[in-house]
C-alpha positions as CSV (number, residue, x, y, z in Angstrom):
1,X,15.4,-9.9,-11.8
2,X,15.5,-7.0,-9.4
3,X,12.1,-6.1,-9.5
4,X,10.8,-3.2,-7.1
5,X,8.9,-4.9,-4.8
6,X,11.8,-7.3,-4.2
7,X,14.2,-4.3,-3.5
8,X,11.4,-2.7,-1.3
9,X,11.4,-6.2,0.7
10,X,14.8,-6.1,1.9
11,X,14.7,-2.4,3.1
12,X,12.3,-2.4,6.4
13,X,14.2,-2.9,9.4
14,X,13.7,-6.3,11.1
15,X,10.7,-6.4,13.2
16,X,12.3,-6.6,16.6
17,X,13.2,-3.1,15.9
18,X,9.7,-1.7,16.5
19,X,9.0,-0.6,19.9
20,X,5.9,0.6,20.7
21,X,5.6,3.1,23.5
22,X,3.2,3.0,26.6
23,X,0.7,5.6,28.3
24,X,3.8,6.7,30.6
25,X,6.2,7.0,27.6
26,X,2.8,9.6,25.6
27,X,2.5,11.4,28.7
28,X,6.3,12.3,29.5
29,X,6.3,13.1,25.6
30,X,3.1,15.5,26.2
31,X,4.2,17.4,29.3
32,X,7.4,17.9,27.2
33,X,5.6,19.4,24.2
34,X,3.3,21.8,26.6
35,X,6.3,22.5,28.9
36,X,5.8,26.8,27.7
37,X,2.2,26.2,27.6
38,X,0.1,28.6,29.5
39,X,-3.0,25.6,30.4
40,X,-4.8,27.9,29.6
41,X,-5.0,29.3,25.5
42,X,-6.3,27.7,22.9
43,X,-3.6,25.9,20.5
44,X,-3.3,25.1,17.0
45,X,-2.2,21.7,15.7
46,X,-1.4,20.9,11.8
47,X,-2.4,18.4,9.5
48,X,-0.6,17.3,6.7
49,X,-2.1,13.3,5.9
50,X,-4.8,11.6,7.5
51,X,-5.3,14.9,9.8
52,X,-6.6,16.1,6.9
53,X,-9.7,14.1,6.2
54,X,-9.8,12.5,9.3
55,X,-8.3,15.1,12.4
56,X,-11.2,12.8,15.2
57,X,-11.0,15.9,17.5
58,X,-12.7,19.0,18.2
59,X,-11.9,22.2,17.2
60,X,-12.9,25.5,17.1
61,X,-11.3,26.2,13.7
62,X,-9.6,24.8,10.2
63,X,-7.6,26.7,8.5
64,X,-5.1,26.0,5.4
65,X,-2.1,26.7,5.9
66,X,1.7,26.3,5.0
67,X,4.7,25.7,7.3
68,X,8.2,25.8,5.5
69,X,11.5,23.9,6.2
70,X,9.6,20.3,5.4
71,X,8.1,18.6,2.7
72,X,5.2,15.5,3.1
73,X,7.0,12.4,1.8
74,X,6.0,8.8,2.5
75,X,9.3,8.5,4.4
76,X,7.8,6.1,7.7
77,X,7.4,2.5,7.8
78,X,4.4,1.8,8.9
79,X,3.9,-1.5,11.3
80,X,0.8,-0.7,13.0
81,X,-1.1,1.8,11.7
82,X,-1.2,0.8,8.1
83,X,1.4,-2.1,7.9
84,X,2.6,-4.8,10.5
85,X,6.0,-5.8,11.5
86,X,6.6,-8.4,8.7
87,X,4.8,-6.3,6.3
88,X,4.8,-2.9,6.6
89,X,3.2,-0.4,4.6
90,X,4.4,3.1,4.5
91,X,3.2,6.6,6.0
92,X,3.4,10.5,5.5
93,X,6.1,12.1,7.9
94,X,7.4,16.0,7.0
95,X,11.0,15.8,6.4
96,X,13.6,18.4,5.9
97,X,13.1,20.7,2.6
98,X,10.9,22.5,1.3
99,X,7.7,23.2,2.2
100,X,4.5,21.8,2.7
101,X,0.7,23.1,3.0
102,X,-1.9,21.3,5.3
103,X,-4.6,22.3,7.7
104,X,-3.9,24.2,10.6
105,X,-6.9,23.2,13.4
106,X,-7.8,25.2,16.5
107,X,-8.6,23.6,19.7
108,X,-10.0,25.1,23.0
109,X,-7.9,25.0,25.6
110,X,-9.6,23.3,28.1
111,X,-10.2,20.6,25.7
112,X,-6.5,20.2,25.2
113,X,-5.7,17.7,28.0
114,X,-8.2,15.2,26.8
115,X,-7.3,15.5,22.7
116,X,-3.6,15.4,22.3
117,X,-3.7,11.9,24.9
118,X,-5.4,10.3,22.2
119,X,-3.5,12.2,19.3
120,X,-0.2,10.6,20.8
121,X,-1.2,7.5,20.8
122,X,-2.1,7.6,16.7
123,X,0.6,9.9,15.8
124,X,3.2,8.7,17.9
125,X,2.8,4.5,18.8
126,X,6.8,4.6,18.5
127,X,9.5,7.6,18.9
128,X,9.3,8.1,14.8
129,X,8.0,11.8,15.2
130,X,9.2,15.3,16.7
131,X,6.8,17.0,18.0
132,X,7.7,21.1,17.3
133,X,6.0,24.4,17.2
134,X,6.3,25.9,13.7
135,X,5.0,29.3,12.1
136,X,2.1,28.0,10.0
137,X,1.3,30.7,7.3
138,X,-2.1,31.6,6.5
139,X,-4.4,33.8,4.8
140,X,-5.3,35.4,7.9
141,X,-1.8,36.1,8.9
142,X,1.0,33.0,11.1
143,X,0.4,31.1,14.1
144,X,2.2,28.6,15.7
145,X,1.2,25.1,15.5
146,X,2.2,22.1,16.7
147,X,3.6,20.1,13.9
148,X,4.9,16.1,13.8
149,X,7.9,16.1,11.6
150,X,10.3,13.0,10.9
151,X,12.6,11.8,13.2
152,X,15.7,10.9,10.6
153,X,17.5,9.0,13.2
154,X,14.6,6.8,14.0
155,X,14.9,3.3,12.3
156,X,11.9,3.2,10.5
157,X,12.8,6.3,8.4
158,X,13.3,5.7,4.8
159,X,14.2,8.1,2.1
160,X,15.1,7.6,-1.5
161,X,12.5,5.3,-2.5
162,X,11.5,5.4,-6.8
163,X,7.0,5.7,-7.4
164,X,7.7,2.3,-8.4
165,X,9.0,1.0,-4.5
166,X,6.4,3.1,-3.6
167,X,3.7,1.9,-4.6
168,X,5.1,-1.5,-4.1
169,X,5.4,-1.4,-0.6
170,X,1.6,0.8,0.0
171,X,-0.4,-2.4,-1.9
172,X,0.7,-4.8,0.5
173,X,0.1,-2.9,3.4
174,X,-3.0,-3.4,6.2
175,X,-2.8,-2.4,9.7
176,X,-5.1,-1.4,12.5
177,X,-6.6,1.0,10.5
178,X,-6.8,-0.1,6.9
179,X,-5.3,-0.5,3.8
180,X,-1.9,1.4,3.4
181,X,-3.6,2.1,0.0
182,X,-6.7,3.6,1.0
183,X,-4.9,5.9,3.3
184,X,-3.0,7.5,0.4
185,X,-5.7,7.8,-2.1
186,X,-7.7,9.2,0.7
187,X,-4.5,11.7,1.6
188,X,-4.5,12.8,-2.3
189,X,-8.1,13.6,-2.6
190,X,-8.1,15.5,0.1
191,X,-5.7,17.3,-1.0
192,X,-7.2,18.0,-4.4
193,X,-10.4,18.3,-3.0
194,X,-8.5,21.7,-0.8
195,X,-7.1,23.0,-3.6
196,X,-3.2,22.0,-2.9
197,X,-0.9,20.8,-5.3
198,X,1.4,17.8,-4.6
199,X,2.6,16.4,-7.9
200,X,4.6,14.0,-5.9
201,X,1.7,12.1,-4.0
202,X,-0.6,12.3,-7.3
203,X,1.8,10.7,-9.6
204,X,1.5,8.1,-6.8
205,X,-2.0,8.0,-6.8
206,X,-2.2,7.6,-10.2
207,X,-0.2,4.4,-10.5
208,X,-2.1,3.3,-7.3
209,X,-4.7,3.5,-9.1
210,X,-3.7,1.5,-11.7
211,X,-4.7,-2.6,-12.4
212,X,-2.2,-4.6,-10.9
């Protein structure tokens, strides 16, 4: 039988594929992002997973918000962060449609050197993310943040997956940091816990959540 967590095994892309990028690699990537930057103003980055409940930088101020032309999806292999190369788990990327609603955080400027270094090298240990500066909505009117969204052409993209792959795929991974499953149950409580609606990610939580 064709059961979902045999179809989910054959659709990661062999591990060779996975390249992780170096210090050089982040740093070209950076300079790239700020190349309009002033070095001087403060700038807002956006958080749509574990940015969420866990952003490990400083900043001045959170805000929610919502950024439109993307949608959170569990659309990345993950073979580091919450998977490994022969088992990957999966992780939150924005990909086209839609629109999505986050937290928008504010950090100072002179502190922006030393946070988006170590921001690369958790958001971006391969070429799987675009960096861009969106319009992120809020209650106190737009401003433009920087915003990871999926990279379609990268290899570890994957779209079309059931709730059933899904889920299949999270429960078996663990990478660097954690369980693939904590990460979205984490994800959807915060989430609830801010007040935005996702039905997607909680009808996965809720057969995460659910005896094996």
């Amino acid at each position: 039988m064709n059961t979902p967590a045999a179809r989910a095994s054959q659709l990661p892309p062999p591990p060779e594929a996975f390249h992780l990028r170096d210090a050089t690699w982040h740093q070209a990537s950076i300079d790239q992002t700020l190349r309009h930057w002033d070095g001087r103003s403060d700038l807002w980055i956006f958080g749509y997973g574990s940015l969420i409940w866990r952003p490990e930088f400083d900043h001045l101020e959170a805000r929610r918000a919502r950024i439109h032309g993307y949608h959170r999806a569990l659309c990345l292999w993950s073979r580091i962060n919450r998977g490994t190369p022969e088992r990957p788990g999966l992780v939150f990327g924005l990909d086209l449609g839609g629109s999505c609603e986050g937290t928008v955080y504010r950090i100072a400027g002179d502190r922006v050197p030393d946070i988006l270094g170590p921001l690369w090298q958790r958001e971006m240990p391969s070429a799987s993310y675009i960096p861009r500066w969106l319009n992120c909505h809020t209650t106190s009117g737009a401003v433009t943040g920087l915003v990871f969204t999926m990279d379609r052409r990268d290899e570890g993209y994957v779209k079309g997956l059931s709730t059933e792959e899904i889920v299949a795929i999270v429960r078996q991974g663990r990478g660097r940091y954690g369980h693939c499953t904590e990460y979205v149950l984490q994800t959807a409580d915060a989430l609830d816990a801010a007040g935005i609606t996702d039905r997607r990610l909680r009808a996965i939580a809720r057969a995460l959540r659910r005896p094996i």
